[in-house]
FIMI-685095 format. One line per 8 residues: number of its first residue (from 1); their letters; for each residue z, y, x of N, C-alpha, C, O. Coordinates in steps of 0.02 Angstrom, whole numbers, plus 50000, padded with zeros to 5 digits. Each point is the difference from the previous one (the first is absolute). Example, Ala and Ser with C-alpha at 12.3 -4.5 7.8 and 13.67 -1.06 7.14 Angstrom:
% FIMI-685095
1) AS) 50390:49716:50660:50000:50059:49955:50000:50060:50045:50033:49999:50052 | 49931:50054:49930:50003:50059:50042:50037:50055:49961:50008:50055:50025 .
***
This chain:
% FIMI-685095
1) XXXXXXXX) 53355:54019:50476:49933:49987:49975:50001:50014:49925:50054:49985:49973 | 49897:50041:49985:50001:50042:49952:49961:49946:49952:49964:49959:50028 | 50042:50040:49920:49987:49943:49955:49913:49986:50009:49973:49945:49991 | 49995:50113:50028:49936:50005:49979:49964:49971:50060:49944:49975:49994 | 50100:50029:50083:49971:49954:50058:49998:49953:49963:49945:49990:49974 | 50117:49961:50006:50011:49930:49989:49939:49977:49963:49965:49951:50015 | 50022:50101:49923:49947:49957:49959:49951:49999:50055:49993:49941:50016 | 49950:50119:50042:49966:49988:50028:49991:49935:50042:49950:49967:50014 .
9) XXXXXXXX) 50125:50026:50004:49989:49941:50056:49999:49903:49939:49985:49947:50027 | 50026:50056:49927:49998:49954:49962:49909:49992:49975:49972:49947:49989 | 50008:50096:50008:49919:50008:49962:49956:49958:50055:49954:49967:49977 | 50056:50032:50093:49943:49958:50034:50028:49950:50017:49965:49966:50038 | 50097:50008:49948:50017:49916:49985:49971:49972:49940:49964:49951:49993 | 50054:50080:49976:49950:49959:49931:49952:50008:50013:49976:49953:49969 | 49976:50075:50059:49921:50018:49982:49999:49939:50063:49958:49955:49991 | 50078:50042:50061:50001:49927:50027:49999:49935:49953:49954:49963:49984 .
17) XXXXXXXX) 50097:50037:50003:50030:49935:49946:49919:49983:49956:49963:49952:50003 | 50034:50102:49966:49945:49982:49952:49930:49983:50045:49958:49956:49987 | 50041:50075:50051:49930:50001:50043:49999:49889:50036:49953:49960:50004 | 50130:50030:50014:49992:49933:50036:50009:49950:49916:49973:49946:50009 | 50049:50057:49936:49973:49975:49954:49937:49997:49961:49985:49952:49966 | 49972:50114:50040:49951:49988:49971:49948:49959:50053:49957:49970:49968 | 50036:50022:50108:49978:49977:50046:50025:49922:49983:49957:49962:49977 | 50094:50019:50032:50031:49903:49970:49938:50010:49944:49948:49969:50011 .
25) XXXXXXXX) 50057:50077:49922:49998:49970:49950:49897:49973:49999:49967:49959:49968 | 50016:50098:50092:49934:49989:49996:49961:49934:50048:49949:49968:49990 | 50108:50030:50070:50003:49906:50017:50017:49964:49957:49979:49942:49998 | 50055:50078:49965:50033:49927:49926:49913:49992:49983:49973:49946:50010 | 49987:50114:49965:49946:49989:49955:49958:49964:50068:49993:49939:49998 | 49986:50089:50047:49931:49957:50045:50028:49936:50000:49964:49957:49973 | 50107:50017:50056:49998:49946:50001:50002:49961:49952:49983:49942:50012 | 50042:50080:49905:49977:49945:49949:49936:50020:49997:49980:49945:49982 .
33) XXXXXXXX) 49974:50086:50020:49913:50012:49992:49992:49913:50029:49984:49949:49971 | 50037:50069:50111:49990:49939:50040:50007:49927:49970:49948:49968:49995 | 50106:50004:49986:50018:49969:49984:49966:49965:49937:49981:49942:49992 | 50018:50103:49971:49950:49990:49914:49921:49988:50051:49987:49940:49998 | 49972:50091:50034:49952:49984:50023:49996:49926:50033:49955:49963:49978 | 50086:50012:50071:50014:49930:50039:50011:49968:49933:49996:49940:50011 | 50016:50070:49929:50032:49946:49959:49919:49966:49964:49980:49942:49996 | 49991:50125:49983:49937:49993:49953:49977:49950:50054:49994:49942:49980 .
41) XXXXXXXX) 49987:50074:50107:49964:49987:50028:50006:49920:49980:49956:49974:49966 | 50102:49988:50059:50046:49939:50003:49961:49976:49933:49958:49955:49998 | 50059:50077:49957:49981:49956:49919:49937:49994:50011:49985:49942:49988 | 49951:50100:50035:49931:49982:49987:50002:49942:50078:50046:49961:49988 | 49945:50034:50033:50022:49932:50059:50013:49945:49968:49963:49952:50010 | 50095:50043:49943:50014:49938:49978:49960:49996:49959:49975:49945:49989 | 50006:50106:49979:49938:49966:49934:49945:49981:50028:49962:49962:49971 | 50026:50062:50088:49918:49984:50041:50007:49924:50018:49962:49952:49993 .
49) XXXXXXXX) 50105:50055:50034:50006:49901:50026:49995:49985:49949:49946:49974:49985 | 50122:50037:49947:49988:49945:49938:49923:49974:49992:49978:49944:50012 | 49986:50113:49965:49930:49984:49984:49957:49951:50058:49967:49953:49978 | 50035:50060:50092:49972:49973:50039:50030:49938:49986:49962:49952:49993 | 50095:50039:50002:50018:49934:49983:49977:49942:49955:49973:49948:50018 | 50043:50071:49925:49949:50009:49924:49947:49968:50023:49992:49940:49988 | 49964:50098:50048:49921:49988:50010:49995:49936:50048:49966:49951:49987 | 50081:50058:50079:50006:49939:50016:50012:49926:49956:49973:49949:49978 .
57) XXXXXXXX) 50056:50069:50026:50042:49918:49929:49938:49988:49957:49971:49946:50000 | 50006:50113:49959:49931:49981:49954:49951:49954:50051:49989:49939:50003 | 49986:50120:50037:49951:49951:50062:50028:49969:49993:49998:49990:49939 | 50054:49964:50094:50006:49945:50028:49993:49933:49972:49985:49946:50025 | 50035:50076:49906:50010:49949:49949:49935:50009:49973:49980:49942:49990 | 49970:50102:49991:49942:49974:49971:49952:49943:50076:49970:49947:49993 | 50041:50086:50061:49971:49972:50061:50012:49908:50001:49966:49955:50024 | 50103:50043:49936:50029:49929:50016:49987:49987:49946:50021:49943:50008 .
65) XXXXXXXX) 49955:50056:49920:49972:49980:49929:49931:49992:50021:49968:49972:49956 | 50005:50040:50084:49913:50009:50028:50009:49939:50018:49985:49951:49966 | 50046:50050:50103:49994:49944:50052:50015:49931:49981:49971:49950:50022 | 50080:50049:49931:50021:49941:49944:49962:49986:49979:49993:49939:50005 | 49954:50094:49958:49942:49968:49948:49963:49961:50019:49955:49972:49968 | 50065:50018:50102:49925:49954:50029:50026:49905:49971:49962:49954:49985 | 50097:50046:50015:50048:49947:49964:49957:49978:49925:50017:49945:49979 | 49938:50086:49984:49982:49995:49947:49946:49970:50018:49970:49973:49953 .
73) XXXXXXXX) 50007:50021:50098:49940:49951:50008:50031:49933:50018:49962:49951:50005 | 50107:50042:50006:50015:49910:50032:49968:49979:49928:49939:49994:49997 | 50105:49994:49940:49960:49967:49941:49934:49992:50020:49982:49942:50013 | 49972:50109:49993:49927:49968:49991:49987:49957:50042:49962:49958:49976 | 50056:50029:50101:49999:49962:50032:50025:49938:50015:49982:49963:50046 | 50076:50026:49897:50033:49938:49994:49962:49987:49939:50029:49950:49979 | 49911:50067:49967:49990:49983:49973:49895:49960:50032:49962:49956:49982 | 50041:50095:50065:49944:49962:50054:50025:49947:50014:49958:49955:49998 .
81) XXXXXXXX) 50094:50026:50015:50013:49939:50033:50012:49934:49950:49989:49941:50012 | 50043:50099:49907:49997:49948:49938:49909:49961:49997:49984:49944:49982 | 49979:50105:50040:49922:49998:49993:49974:49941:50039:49968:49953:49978 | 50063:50066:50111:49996:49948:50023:50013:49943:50003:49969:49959:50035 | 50093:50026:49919:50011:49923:50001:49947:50003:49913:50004:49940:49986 | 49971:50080:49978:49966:49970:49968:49945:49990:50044:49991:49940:50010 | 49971:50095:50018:49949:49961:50037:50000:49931:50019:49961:49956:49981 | 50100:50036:50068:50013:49939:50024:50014:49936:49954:50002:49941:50017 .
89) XXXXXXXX) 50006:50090:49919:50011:49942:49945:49942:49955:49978:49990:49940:49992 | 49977:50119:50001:49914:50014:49967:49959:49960:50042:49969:49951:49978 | 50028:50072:50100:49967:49938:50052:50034:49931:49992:49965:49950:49993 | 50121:50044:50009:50002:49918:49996:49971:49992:49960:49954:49968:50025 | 50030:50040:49901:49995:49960:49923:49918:50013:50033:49979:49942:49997 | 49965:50099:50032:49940:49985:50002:49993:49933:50047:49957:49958:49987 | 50080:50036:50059:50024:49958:50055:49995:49947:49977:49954:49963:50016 | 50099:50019:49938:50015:49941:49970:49935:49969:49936:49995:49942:49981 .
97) XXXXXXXX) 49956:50125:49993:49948:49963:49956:49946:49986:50044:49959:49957:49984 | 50039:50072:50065:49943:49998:50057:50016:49898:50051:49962:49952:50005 | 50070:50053:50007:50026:49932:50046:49981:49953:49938:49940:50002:50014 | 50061:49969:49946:49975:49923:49975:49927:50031:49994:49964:49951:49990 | 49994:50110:50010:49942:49991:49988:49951:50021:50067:49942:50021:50001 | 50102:49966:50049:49973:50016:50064:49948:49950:50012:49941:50015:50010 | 50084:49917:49990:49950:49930:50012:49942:49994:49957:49949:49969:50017 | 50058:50063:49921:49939:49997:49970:49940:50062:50013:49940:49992:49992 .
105) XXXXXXXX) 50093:50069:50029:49965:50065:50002:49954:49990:50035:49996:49955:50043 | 49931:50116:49934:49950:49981:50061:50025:50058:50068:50055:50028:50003 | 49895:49977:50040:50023:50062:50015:49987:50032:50004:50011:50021:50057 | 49945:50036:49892:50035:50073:49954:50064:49988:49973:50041:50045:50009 | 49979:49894:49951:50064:50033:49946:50063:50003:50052:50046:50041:49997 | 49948:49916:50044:50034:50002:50059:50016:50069:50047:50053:50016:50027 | 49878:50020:49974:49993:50070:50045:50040:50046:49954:50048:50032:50020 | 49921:49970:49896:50028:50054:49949:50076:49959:49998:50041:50044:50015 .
113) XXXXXXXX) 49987:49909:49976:50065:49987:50011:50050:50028:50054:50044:50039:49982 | 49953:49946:50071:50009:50034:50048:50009:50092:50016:50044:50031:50030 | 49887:49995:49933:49991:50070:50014:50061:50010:49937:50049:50029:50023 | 49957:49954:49910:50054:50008:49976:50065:50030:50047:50034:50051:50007 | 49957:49873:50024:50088:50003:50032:50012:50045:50040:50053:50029:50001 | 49874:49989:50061:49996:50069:50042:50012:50054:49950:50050:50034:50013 | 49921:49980:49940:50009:50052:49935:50078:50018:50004:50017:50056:50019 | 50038:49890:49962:50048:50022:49994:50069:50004:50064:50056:50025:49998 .
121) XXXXXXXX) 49905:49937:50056:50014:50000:50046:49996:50085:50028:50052:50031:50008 | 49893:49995:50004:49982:50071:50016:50056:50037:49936:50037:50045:50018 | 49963:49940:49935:50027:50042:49950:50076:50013:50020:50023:50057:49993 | 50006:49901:50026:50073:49980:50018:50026:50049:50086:50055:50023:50015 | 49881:49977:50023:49990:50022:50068:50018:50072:49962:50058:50021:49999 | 49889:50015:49969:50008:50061:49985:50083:50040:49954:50025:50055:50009 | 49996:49893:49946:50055:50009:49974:50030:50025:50049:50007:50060:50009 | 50023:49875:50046:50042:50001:50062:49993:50063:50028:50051:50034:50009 .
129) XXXXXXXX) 49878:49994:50009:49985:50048:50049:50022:50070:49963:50014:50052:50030 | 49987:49939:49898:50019:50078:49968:50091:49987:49994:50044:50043:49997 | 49963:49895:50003:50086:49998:50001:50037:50034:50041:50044:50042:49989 | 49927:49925:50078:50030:50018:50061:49980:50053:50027:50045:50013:50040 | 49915:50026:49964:49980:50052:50032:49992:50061:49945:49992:50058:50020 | 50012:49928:49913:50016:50054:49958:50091:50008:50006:50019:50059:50007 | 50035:49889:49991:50054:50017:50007:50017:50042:50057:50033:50052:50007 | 49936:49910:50029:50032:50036:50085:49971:50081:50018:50016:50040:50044 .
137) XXXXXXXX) 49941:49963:49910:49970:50047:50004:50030:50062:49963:50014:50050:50033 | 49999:49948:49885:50028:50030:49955:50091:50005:49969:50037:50037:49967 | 49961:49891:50075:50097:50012:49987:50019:49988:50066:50016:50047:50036 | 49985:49878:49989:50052:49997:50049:49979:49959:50045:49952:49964:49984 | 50078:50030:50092:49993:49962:50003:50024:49906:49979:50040:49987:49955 | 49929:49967:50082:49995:49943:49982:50044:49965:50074:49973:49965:50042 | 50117:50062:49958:50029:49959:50050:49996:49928:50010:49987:49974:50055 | 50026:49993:49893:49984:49924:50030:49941:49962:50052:50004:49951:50038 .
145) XXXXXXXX) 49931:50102:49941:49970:49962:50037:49993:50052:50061:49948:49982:50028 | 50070:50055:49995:50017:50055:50071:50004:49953:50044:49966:50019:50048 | 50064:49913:49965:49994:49965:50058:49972:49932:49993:49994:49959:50046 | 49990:50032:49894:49982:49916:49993:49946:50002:50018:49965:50049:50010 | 50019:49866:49999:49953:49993:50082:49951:49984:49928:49941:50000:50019 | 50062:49990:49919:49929:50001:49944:49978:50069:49953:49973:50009:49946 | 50058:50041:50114:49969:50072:49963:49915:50010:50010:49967:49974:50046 | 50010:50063:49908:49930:49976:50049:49983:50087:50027:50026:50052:49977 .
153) XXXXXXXX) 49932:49943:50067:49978:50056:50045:49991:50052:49971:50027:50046:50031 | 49933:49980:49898:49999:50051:49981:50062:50019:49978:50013:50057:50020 | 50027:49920:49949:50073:50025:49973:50021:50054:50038:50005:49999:50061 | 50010:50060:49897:50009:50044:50042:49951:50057:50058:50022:50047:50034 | 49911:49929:49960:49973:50038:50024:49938:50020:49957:49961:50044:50020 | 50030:49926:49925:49938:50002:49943:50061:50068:49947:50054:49994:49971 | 49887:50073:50046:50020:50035:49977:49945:50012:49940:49952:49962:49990 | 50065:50099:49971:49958:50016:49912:49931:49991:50024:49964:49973:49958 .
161) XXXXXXXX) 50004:50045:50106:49944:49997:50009:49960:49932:49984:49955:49973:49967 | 50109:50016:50092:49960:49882:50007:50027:49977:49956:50007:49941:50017 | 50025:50068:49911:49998:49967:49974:49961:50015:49946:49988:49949:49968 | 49988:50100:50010:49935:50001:49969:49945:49957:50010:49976:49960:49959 | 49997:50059:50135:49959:49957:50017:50011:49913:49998:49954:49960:49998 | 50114:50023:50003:50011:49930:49985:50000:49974:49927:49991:49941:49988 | 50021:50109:49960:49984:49979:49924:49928:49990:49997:49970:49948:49986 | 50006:50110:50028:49892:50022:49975:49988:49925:50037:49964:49962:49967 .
169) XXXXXXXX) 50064:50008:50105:49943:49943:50021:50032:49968:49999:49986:49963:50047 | 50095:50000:49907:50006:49960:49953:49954:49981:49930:49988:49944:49979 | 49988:50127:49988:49970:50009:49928:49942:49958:50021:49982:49948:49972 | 49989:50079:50082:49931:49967:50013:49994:49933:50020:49957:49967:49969 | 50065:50013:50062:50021:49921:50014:50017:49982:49926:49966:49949:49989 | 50060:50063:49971:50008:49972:49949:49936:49994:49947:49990:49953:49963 | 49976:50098:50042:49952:50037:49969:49951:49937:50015:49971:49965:49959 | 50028:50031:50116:49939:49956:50044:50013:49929:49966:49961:49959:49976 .
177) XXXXXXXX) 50094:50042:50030:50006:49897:49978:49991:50006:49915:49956:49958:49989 | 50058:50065:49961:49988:50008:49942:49926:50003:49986:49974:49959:49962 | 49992:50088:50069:49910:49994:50005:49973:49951:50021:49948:49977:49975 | 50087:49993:50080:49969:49938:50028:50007:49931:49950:49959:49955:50004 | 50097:50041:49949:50006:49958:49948:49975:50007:49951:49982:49949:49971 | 50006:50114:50000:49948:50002:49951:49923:49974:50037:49962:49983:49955 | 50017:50012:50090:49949:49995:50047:49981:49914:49997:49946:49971:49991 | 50128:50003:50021:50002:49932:49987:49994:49963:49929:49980:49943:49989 .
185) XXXXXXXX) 50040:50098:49973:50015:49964:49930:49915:50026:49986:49964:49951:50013 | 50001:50096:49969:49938:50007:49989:49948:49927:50038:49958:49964:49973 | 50062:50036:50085:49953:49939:50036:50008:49927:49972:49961:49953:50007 | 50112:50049:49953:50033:49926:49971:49945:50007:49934:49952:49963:49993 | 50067:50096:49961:49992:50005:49916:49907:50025:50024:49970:50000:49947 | 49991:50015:50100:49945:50033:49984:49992:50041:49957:49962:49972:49960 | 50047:50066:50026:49999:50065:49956:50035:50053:50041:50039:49982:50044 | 49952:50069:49948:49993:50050:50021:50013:50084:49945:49954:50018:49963 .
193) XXXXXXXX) 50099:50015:50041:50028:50052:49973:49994:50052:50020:50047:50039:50011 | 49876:49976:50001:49991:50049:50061:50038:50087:49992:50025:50029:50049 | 49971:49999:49884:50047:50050:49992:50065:49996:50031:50025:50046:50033 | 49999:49903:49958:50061:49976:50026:50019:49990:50054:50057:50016:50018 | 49896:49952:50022:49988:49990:50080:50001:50080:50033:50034:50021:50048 | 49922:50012:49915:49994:50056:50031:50041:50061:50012:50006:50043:50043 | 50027:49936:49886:50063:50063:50005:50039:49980:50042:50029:50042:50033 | 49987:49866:49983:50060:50009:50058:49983:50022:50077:50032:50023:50047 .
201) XXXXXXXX) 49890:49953:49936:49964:50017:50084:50054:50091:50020:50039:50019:50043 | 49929:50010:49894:50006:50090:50000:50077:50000:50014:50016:50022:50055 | 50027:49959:49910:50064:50013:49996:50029:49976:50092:50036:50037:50033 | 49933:49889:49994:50014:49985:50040:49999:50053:50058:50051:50013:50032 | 49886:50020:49982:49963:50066:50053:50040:50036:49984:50025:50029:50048 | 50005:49990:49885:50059:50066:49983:50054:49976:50064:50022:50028:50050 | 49982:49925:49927:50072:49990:50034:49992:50006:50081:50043:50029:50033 | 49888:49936:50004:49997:50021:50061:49974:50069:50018:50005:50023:50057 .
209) XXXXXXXX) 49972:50005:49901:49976:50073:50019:50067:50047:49999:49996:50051:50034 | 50060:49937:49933:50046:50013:49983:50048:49985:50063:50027:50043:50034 | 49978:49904:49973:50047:49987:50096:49943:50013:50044:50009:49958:50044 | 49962:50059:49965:49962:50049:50064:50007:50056:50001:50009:50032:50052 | 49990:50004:49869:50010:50060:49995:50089:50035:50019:50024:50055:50013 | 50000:49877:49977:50062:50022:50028:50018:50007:50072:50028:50043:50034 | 49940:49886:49976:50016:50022:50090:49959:50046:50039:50017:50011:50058 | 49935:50015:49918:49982:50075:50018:50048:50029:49999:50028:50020:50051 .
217) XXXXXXXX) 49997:49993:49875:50058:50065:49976:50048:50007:50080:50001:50044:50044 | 50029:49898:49948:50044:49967:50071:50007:50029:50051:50048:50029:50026 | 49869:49958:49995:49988:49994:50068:49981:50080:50028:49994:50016:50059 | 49997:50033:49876:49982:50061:50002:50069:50029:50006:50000:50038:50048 | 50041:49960:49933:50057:50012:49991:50049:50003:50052:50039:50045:50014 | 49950:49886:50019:50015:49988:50052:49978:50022:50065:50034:49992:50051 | 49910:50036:49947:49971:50035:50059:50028:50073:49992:50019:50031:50050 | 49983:49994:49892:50025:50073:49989:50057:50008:50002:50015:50057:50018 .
225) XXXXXXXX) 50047:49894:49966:50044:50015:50047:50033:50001:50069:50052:50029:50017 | 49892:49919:50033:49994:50003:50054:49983:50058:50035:50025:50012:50055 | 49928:50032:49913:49974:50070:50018:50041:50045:49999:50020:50034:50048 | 49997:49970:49893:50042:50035:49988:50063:50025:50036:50021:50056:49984 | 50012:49906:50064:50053:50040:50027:49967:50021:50047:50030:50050:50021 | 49907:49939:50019:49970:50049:50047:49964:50055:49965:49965:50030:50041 | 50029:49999:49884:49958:50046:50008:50044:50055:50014:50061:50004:49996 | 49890:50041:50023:50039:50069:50011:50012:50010:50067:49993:50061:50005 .
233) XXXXXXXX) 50021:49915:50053:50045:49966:50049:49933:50026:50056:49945:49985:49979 | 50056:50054:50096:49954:50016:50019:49993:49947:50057:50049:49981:50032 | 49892:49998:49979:49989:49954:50028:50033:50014:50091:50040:49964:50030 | 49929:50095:49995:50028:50000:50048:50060:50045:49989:49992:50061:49993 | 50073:49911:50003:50066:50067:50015:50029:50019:50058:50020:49970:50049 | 49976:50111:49925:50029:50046:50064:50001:49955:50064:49953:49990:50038 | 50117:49981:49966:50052:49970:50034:49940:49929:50050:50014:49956:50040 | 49948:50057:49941:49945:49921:50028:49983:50055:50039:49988:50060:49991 .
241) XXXXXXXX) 50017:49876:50082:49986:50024:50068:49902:50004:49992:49969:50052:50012 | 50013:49914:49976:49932:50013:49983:49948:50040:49988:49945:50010:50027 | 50107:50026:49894:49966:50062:49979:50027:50051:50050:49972:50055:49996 | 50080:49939:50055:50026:50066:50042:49945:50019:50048:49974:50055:50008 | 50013:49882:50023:49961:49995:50067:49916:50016:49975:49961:50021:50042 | 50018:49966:49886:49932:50029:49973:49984:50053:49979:49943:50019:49987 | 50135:50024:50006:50000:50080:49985:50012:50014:50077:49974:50054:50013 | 50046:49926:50024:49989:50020:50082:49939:49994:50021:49989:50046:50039 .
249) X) 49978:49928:49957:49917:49973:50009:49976:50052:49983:49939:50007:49998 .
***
């Protein structure tokens, strides 16, 4: 064999050799392409959770700084209740000037004595009624009395509505016995303040035109959400044997 075969037969091994390295070297490249692509992918993933995360935790914690705040109303309501024992102070000490002058009184000072004590009697009712049914209402409930046999009946079921309507025809009951004592003391003193008389007459009608106008609001309200989950809704549907047998007809 003559030198010049040999080189021929050497020339298409290499053009092999090189041909199965440049083929590796161009899998080396797709599969790092691959690889660098899955990686970016991976990093934007974790940043999508981080952030979703993030947003969670924010929610959650402003949601639970919300729901907490309702805690900022106990004070005002333990300070309703400082209110109420002044009431109750206020009636004994009228209590106590009223009793030695009972035997002598006629009876008007006797009736306006008395309407006093209803005065603060009603006044004390209404405290109670915004105590208890504004707490239970706005913070929490009121476990202790959940089973005691001296809870009283509305507890728990006098919602923002009824207790509006139980303040406005507290106001007025109060309103009513206050007019009725000025009513009395005029009939004692004879004289008469009629500007005076009259503005409470006006103020008094505010106050009942005012709880009627509410239990309208109420009662309107209350019918419209009764309606309300039927509108829309076809009276006879498909599926009713009724309407089948009247499209057969």
């Amino acid at each position: 064999m003559t030198d010049m075969d040999r080189d021929e037969s050497k020339e298409p091994a290499a053009t092999e050799a090189s041909g199965g390295a440049g083929g590796a070297g161009a899998d080396d490249g797709v599969g790092g392409a691959g690889k660098v692509g899955g990686a970016s992918a991976e990093g934007g993933e974790e940043s999508l959770s981080t952030s979703k995360k993030i947003r969670e935790f924010l929610e959650s914690a402003t949601e639970s700084i919300i729901f907490a705040s309702r805690w900022v109303l106990a004070p005002v309501f333990l300070g309703l209740v400082i209110a109420l024992v002044a009431v109750m102070v206020n009636f004994i000490y009228q209590l106590v000037l009223y009793i030695p002058e009972f035997p002598t009184m006629t009876v008007d000072d006797i009736a306006a004595s008395v309407l006093s004590l209803i005065d603060l009697a009603l006044l004390g009712n209404l405290l109670l009624i915004v105590v208890f049914s504004g707490y239970e209402n706005f913070v929490s409930k009121i476990n202790p009395a959940m089973d005691h046999e001296d809870r009283p009946e509305w507890m728990g079921t006098l919602d923002f509505s009824g207790l509006k309507i139980k303040i406005v025809g507290s106001i007025v009951a109060i309103s009513l016995v206050e007019l009725l004592q000025d009513f009395i003391h005029m009939a004692e003193s004879h004289s008469v303040d009629a500007e005076y008389e009259i503005w409470r007459v006006v103020l008094h009608l505010t106050f009942v035109i005012s709880g009627t106008l509410f239990a309208v609001m109420d009662y309107v309200a209350e019918k419209r959400h009764e309606v309300m989950p039927n509108h829309g809704k076809d009276e006879n549907p498909p599926d009713d044997p009724e309407c089948e047998d009247e499209g057969q007809d």
